[in-house]
NUZAKOL-528199 format. One record per residue: residue number from 1; residue in three letters; x, y negated, z of N, C-alpha, C in turn. Coordinates in Angstrom, 2 decimals, padded with zeros to 5 digits. Atoms other than C-alpha are relative to their C-alpha. Layout:
<nodes>
(node NUM ala (X Y Z) (X Y Z) (X Y Z))
...
</nodes>
This chain:
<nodes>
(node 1 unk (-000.49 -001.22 000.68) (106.96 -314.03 180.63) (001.51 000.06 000.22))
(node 2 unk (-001.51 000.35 -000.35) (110.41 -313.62 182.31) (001.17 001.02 -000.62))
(node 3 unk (-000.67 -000.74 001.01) (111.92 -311.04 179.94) (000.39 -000.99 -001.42))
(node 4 unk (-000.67 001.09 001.07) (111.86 -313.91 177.12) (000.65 -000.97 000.60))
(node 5 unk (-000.70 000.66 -000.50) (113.04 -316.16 178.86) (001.63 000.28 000.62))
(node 6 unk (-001.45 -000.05 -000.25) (116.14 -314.51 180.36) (000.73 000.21 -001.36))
(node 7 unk (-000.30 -000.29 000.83) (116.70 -313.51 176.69) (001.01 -001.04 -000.88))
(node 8 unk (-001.23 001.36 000.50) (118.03 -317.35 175.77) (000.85 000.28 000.70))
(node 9 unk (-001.19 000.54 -000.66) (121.37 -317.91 176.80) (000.90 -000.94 -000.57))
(node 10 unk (-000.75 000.72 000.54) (122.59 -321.17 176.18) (001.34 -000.32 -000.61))
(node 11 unk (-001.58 -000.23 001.00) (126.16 -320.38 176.07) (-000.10 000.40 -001.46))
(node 12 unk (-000.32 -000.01 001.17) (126.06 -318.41 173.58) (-000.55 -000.24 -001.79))
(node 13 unk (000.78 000.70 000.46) (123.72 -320.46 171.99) (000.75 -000.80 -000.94))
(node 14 unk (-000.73 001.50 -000.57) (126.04 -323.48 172.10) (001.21 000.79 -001.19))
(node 15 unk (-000.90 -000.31 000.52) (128.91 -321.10 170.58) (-000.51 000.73 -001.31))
(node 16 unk (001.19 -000.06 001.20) (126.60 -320.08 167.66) (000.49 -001.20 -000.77))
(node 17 unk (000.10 001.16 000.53) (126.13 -323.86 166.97) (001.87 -000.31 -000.39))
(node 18 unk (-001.90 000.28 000.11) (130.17 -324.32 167.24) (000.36 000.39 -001.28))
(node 19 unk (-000.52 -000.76 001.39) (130.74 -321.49 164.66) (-000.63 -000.58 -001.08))
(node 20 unk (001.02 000.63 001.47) (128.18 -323.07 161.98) (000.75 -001.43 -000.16))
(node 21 unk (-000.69 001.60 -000.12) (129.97 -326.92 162.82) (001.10 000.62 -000.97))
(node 22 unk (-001.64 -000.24 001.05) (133.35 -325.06 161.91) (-000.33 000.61 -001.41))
(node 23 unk (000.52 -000.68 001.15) (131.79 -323.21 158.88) (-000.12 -001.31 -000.87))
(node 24 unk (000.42 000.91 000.77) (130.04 -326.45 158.08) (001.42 -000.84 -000.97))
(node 25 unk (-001.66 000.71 000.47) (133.50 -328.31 157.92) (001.55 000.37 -000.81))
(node 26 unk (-001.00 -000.79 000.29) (135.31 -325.67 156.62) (-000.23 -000.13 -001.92))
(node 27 unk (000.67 -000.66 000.99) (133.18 -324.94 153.82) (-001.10 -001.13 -000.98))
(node 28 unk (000.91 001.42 000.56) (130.85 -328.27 153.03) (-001.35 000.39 000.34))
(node 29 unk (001.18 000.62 -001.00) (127.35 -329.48 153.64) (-000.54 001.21 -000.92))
(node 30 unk (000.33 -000.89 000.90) (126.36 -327.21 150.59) (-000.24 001.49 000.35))
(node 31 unk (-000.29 -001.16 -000.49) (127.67 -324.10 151.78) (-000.80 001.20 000.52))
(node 32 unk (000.79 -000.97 -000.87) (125.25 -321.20 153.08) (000.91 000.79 000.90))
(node 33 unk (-000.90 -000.58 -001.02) (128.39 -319.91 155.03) (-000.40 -000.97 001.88))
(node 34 unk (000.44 000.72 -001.22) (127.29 -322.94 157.77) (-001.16 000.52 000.09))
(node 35 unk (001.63 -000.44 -000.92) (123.87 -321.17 158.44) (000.38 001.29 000.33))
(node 36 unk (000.04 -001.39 -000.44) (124.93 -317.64 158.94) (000.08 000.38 001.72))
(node 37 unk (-000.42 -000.05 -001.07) (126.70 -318.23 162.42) (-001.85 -000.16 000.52))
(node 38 unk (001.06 000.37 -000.96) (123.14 -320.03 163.70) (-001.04 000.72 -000.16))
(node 39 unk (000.60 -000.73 000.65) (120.94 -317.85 161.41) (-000.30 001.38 001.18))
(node 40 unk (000.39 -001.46 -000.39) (121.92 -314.80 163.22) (-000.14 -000.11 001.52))
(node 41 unk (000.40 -000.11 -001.43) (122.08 -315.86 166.60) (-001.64 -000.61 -000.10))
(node 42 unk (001.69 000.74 -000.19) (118.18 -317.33 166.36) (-000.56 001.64 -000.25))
(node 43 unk (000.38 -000.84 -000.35) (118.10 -313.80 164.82) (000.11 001.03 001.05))
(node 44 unk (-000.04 -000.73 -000.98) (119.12 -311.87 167.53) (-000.50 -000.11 001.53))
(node 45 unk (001.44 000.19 -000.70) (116.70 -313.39 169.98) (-001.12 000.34 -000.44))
(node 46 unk (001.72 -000.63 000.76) (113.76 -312.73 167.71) (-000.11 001.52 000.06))
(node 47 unk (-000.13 -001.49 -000.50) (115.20 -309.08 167.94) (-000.55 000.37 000.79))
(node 48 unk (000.06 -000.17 -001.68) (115.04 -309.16 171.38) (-001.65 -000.49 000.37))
(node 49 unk (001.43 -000.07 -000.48) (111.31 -310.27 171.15) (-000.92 000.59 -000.71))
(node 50 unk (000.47 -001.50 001.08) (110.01 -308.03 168.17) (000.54 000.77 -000.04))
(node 51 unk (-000.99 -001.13 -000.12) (111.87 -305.13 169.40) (-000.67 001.07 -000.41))
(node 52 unk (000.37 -001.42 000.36) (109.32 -302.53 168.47) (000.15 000.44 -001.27))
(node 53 unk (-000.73 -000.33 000.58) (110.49 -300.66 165.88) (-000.56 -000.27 -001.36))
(node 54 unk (000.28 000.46 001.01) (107.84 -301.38 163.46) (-000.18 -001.51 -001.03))
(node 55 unk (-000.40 001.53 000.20) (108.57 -305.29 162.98) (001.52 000.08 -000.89))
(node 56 unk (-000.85 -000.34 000.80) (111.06 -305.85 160.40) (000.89 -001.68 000.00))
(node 57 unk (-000.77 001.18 -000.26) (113.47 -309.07 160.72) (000.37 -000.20 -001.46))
(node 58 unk (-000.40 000.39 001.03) (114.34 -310.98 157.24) (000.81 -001.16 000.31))
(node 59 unk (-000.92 001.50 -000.28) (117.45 -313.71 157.30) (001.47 000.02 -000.70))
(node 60 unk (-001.62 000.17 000.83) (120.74 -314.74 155.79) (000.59 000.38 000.72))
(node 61 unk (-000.98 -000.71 -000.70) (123.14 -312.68 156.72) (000.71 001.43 -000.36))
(node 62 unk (-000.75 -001.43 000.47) (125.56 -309.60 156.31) (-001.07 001.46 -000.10))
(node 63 unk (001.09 -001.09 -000.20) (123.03 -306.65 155.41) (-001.26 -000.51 -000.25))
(node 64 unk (001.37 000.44 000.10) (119.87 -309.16 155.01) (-000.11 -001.17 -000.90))
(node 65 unk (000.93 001.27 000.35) (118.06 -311.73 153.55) (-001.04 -000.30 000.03))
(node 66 unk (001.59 000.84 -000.11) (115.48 -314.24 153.07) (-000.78 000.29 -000.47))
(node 67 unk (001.63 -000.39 000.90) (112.20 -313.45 152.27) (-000.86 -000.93 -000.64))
(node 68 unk (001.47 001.39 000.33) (110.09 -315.23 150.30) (-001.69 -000.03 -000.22))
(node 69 unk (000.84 -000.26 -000.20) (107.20 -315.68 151.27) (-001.29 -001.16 -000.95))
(node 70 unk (001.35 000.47 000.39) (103.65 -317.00 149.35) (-000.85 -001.36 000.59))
(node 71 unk (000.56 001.38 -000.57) (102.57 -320.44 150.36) (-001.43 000.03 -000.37))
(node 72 unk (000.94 000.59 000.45) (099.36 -322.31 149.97) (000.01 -000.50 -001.25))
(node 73 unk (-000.23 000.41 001.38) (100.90 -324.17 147.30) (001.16 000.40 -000.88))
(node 74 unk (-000.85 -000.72 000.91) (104.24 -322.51 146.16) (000.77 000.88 001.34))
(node 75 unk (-000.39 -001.61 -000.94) (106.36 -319.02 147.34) (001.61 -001.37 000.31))
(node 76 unk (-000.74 000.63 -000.62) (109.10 -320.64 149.52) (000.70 001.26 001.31))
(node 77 unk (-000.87 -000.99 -000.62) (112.26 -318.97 150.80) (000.20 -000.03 001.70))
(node 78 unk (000.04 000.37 -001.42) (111.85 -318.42 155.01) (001.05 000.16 000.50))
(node 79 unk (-001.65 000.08 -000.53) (114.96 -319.09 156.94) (000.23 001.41 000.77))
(node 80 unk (000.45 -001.28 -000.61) (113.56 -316.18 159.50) (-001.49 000.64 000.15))
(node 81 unk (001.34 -000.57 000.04) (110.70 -314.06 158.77) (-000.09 001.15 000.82))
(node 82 unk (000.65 -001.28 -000.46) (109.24 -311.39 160.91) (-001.17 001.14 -000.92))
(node 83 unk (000.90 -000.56 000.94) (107.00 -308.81 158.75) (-000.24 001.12 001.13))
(node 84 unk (000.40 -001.34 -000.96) (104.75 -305.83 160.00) (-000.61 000.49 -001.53))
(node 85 unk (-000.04 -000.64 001.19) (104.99 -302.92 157.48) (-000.19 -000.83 -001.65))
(node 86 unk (-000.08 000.75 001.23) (105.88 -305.51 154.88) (-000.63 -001.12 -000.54))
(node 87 unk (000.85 001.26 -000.20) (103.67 -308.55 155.71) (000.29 -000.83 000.51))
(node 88 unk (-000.26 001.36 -001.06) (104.79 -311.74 156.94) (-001.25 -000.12 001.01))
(node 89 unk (001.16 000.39 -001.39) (103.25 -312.40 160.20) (000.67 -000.78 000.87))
(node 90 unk (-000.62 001.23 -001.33) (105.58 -314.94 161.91) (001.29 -000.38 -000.79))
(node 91 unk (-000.82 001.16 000.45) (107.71 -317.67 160.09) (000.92 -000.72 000.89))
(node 92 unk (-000.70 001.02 -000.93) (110.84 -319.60 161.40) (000.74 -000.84 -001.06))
(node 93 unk (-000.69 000.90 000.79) (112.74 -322.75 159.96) (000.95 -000.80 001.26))
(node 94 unk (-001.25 000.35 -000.59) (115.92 -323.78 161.19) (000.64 -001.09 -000.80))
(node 95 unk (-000.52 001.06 000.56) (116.95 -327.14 160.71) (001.61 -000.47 000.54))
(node 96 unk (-001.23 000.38 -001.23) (120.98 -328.45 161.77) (000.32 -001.16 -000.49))
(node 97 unk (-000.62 001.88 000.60) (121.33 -332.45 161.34) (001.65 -000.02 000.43))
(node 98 unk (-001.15 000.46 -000.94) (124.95 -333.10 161.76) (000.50 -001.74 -000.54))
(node 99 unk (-000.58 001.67 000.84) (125.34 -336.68 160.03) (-000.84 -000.66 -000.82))
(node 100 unk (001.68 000.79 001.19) (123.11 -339.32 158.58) (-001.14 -000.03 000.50))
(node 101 unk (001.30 -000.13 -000.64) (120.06 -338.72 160.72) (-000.66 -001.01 -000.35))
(node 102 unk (000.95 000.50 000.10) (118.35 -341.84 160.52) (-000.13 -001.01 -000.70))
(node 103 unk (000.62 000.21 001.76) (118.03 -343.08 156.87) (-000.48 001.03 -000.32))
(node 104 unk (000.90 -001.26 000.85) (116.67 -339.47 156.26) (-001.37 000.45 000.54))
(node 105 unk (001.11 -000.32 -001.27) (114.47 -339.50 159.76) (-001.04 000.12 -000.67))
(node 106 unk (001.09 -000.43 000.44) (111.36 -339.98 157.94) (-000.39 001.13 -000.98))
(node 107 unk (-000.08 -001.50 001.12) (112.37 -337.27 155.35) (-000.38 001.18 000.64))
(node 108 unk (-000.15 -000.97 -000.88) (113.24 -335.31 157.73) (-001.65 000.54 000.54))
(node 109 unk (001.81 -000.09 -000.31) (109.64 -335.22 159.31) (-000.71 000.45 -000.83))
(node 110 unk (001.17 000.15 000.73) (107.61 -335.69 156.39) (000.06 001.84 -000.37))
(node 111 unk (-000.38 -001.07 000.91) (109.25 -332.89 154.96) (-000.19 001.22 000.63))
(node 112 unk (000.40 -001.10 -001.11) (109.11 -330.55 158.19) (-001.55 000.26 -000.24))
(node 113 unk (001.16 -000.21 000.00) (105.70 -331.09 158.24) (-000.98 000.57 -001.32))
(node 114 unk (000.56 -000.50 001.26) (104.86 -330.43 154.52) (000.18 001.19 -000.42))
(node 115 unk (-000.63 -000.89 -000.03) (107.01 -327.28 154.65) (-000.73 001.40 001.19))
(node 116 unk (000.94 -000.61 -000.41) (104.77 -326.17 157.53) (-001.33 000.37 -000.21))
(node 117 unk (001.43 -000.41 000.71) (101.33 -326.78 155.80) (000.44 001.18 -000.76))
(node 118 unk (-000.37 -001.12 002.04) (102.58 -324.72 152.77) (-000.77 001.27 000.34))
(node 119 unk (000.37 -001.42 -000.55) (102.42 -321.82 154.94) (-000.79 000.18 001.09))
(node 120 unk (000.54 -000.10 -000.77) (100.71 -322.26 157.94) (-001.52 -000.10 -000.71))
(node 121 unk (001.65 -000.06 000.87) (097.40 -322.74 155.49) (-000.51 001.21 -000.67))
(node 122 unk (000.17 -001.61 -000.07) (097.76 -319.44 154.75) (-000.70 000.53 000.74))
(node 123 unk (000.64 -000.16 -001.38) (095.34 -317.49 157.30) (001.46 000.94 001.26))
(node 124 unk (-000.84 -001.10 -000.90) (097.08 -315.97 160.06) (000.92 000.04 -000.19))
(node 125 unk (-001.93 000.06 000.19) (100.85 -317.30 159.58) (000.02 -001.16 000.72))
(node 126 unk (-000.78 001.02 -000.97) (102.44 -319.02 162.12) (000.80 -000.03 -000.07))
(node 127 unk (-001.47 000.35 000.50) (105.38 -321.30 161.05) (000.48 -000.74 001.51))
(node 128 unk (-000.52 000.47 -000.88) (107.76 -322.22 163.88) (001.58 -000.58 -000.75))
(node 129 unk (-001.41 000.76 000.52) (110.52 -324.91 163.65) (000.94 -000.36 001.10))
(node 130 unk (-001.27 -000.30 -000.82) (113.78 -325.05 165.43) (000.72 -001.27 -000.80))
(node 131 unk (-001.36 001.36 001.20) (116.03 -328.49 164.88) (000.85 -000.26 000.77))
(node 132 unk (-001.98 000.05 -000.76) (119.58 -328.49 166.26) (000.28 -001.53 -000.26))
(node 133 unk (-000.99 001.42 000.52) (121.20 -332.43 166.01) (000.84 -000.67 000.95))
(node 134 unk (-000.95 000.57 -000.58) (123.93 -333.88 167.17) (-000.68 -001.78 000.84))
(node 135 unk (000.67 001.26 -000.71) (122.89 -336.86 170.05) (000.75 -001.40 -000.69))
(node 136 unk (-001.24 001.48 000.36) (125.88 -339.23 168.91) (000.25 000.21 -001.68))
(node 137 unk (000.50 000.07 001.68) (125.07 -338.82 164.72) (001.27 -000.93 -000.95))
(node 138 unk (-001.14 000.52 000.70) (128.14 -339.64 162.86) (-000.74 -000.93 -001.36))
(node 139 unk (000.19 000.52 000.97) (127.19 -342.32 159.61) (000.91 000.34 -001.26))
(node 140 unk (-001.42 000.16 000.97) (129.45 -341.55 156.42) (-000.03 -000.94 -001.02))
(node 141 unk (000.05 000.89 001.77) (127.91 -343.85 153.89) (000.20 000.50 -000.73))
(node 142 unk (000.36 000.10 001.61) (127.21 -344.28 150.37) (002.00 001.20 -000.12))
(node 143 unk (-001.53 -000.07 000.75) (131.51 -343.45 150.02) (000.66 001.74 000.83))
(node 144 unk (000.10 -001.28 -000.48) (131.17 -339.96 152.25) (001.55 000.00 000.34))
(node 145 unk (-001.22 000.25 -000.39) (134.69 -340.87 153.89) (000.14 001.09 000.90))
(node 146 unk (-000.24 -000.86 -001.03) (136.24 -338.27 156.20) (-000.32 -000.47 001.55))
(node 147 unk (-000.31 000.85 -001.11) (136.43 -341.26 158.97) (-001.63 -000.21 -000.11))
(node 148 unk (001.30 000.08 -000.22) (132.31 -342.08 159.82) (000.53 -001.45 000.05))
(node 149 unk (-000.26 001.74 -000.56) (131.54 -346.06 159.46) (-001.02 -000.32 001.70))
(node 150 unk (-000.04 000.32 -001.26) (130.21 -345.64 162.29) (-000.90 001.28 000.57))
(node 151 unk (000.39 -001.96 -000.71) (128.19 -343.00 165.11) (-001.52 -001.12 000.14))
(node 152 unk (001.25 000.25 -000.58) (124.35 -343.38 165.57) (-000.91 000.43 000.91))
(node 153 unk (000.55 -000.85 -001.67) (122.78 -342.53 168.99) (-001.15 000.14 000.04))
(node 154 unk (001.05 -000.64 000.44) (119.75 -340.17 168.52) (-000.90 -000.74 001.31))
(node 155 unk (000.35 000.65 -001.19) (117.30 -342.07 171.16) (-002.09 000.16 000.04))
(node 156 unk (001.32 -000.20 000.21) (113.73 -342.17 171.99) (-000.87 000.10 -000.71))
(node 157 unk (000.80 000.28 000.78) (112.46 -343.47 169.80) (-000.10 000.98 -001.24))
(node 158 unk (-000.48 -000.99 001.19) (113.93 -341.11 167.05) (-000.99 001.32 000.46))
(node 159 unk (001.00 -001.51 -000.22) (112.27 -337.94 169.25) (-001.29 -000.08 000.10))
(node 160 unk (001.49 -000.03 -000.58) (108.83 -339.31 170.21) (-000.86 -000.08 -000.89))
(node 161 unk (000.38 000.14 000.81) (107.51 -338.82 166.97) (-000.31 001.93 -000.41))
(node 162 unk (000.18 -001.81 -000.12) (107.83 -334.87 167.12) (-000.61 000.34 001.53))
(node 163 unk (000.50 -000.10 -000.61) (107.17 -335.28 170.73) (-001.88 -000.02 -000.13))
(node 164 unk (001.45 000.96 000.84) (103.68 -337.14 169.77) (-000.70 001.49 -000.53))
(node 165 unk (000.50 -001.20 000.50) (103.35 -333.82 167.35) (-000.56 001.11 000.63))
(node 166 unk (000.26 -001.43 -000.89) (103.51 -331.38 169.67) (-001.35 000.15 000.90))
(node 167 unk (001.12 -000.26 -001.08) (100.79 -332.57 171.90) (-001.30 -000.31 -001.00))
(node 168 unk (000.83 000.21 000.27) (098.80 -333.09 169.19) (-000.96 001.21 -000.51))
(node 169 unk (000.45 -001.37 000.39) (095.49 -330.59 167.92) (000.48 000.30 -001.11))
(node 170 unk (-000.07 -000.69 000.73) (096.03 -327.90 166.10) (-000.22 -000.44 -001.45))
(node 171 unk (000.34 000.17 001.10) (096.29 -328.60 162.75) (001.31 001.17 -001.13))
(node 172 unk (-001.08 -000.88 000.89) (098.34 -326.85 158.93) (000.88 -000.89 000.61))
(node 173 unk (-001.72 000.89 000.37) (101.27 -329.43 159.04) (000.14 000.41 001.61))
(node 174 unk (-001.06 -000.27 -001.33) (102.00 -328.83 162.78) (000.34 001.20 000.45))
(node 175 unk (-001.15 -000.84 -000.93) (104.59 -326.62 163.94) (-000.82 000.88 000.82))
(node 176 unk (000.47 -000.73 -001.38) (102.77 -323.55 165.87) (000.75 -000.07 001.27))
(node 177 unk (-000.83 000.05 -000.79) (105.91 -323.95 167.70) (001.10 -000.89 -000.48))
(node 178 unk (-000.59 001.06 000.86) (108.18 -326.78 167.53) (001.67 000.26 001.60))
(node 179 unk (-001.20 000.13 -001.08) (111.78 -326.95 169.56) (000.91 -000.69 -000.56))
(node 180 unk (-000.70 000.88 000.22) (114.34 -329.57 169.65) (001.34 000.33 000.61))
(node 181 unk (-001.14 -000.37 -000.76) (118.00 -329.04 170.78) (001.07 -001.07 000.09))
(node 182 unk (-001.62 000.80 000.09) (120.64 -332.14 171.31) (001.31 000.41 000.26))
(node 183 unk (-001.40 -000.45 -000.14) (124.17 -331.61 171.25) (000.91 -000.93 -000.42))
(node 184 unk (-001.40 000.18 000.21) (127.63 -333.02 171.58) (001.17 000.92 -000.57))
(node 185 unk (-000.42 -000.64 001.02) (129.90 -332.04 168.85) (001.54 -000.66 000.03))
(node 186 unk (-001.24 -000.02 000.26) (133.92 -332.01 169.16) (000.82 000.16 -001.21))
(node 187 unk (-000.12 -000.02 001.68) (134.97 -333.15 165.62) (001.35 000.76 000.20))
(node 188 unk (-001.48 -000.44 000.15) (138.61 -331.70 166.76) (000.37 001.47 000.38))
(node 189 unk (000.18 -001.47 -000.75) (137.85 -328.28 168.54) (-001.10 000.78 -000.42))
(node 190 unk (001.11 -000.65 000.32) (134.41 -327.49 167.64) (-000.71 -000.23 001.04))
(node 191 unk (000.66 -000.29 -001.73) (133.55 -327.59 171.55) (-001.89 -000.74 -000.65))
(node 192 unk (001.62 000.58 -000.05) (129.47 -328.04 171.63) (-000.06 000.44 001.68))
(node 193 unk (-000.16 -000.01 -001.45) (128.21 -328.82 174.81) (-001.96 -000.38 -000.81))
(node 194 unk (001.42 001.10 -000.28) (124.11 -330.19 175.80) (000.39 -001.34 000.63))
(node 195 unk (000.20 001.39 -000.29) (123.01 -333.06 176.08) (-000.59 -000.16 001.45))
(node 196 unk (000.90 000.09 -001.40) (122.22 -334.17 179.68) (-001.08 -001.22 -000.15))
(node 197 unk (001.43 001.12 000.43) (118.65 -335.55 178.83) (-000.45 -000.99 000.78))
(node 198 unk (000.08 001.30 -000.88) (118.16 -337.57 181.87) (000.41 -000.96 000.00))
(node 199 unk (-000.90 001.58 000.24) (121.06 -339.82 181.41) (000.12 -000.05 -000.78))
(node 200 unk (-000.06 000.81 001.41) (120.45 -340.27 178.00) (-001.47 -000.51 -000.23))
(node 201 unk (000.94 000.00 000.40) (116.83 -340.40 178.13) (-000.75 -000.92 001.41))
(node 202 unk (000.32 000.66 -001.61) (115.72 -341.34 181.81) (-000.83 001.61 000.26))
(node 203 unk (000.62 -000.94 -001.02) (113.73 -338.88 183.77) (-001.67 000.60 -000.44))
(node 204 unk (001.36 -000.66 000.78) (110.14 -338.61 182.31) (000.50 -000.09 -001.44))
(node 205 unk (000.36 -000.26 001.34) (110.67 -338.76 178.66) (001.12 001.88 000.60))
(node 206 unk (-001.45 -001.45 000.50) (113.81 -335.98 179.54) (-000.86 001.35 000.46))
(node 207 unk (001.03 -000.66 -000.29) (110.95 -334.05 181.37) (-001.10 000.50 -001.09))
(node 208 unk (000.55 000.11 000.44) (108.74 -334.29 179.02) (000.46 000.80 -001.42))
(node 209 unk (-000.87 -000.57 000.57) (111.32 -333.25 176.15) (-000.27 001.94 000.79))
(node 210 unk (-000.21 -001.43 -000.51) (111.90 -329.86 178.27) (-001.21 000.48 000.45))
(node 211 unk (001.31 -000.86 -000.78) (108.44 -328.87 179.37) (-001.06 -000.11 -001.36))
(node 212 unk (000.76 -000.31 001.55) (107.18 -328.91 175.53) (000.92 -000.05 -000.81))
(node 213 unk (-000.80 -000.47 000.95) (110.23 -328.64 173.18) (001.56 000.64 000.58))
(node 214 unk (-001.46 -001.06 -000.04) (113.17 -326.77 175.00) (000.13 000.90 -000.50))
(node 215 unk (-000.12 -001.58 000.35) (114.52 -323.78 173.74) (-000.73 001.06 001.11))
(node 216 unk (000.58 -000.77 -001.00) (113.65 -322.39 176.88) (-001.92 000.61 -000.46))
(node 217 unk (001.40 -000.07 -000.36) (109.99 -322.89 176.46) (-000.10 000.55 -001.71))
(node 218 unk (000.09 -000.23 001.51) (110.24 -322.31 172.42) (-000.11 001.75 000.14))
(node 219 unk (000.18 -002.18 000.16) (111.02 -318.47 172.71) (-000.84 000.15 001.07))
(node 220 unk (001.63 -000.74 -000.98) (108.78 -317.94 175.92) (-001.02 -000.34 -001.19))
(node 221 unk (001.70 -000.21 000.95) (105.57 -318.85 173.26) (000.76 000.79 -001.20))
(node 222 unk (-000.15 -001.12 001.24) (106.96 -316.85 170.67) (-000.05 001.13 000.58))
(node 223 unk (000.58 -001.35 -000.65) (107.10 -313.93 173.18) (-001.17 000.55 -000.11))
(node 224 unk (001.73 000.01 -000.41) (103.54 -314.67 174.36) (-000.74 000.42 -001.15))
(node 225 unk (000.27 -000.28 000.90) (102.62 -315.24 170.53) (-000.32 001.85 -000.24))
(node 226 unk (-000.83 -001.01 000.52) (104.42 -311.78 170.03) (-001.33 001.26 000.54))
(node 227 unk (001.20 -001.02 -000.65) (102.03 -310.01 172.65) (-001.33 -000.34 -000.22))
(node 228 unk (001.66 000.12 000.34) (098.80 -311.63 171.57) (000.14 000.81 -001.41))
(node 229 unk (-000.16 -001.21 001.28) (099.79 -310.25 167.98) (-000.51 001.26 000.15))
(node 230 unk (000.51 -001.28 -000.10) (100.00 -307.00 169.42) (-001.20 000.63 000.42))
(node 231 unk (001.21 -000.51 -000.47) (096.80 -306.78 171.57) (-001.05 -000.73 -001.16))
(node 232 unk (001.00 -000.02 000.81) (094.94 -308.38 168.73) (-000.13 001.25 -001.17))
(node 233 unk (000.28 -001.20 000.75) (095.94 -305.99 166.67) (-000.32 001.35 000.14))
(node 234 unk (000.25 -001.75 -000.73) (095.52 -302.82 169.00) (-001.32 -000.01 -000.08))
(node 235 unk (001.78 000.20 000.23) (091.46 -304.35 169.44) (-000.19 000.28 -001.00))
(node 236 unk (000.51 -000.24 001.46) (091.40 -304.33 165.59) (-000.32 001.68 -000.12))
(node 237 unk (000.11 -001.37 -000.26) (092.16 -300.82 165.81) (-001.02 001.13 000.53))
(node 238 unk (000.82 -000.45 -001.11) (090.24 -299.94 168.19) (-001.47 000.42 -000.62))
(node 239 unk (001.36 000.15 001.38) (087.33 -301.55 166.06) (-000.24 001.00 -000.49))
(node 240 unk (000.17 -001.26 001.32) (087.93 -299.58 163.19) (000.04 001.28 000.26))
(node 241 unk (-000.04 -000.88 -000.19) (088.33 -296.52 164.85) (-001.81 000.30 000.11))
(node 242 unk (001.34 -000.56 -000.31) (084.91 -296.81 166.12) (-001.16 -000.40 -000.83))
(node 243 unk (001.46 -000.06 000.94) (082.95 -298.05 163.20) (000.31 001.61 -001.00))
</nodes>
């Protein structure tokens, strides 16, 4: 589907992530000013793939907000919701680790995944998750010092646990769509850059990484998604016209 796909553009992807770092730092971990920058660029791809006019975009931001949407087990606020004439029909969650990663790693997970049942047990809602983190993971400790006691290097082992997910069946807790993004983070400029996955990873896992959780491949199936939506719903139509 080469219309979604040209639609990423890492740059300004990358300068998205920058503005939310400086927000973050500006403003604290607390802050909802650090999600707006990344918020709106995730929304303005989803634009660009629910462009018809009757799809309705919900997200933090100047003019919008979050929707909350009706779980399985409780109503839970969606980072980016898509609606058709006022119905959720496509969920997104946007995660951005910048520090601490892995004392929370299993949180992190458990919690992704519990956050996806909620709603994906719903019929016919597909939750997609998006997780931004820094490769080189600053530590601050218990004493949350400006200075990090030290940096922790995000590594195989840390991803192959969402990898693992992805290929696994269909189930609520997994991710209809799951995407991962590493990044190098300039505590003095802001500069964000990618991660070159090969030489941090070797050659098949970095493969492997990009041919089931790149961004790249993340918005192509949300496209695809986007057009099965529509032709299921044109058949419905169709249906009902003729009973």
């Amino acid at each position: 589907f080469k219309y979604t796909i040209m639609i990423y553009n890492e740059h300004l992807f990358l300068q998205a992530i920058s503005l939310s770092f400086q927000k973050y730092k500006e403003h604290g971990a607390r802050s909802t000013e650090k999600l707006k920058p990344l918020h709106l660029a995730v929304a303005d791809l989803l634009k660009e793939i629910w462009h018809e006019s009757n799809f309705e975009l919900h997200y933090l931001g100047t003019g919008s907000k979050e929707k909350t949407v009706e779980g399985k087990y409780h109503p839970k606020d969606i980072d980016i919701c898509v609606t058709d004439e006022g119905k959720p029909i496509f969920c997104l969650g946007i995660k951005f680790i910048t520090s601490n990663y892995k004392q929370n790693a299993n949180n992190y997970f458990e919690n992704m995944m519990g956050e996806t049942a909620n709603i994906q047990a719903m019929k016919d809602l597909h939750y997609a998750q998006l997780i931004i983190m820094r490769q080189k993971m600053p530590y601050y400790g218990i004493n949350k010092l400006e200075i990090p006691e030290k940096i922790e290097v995000i590594d195989e082992k840390d991803l192959n646990k969402y990898l693992k997910l992805s290929f696994d069946a269909p189930q609520a807790h997994i991710p209809h769509f799951l995407g991962i993004f590493l990044v190098d983070i300039n505590e003095q400029n802001y500069l964000t850059t990618s991660c070159n996955l090969p030489q941090e990873f070797g050659k098949e896992f970095a493969d492997l990484l990009d041919s089931k959780l790149s961004l790249a491949t993340f918005f192509k199936e949300i496209g695809n998604y986007k057009r099965y939506f529509i032709y299921t719903k044109l058949q419905e139509n169709i249906q009902e016209a003729e009973d």
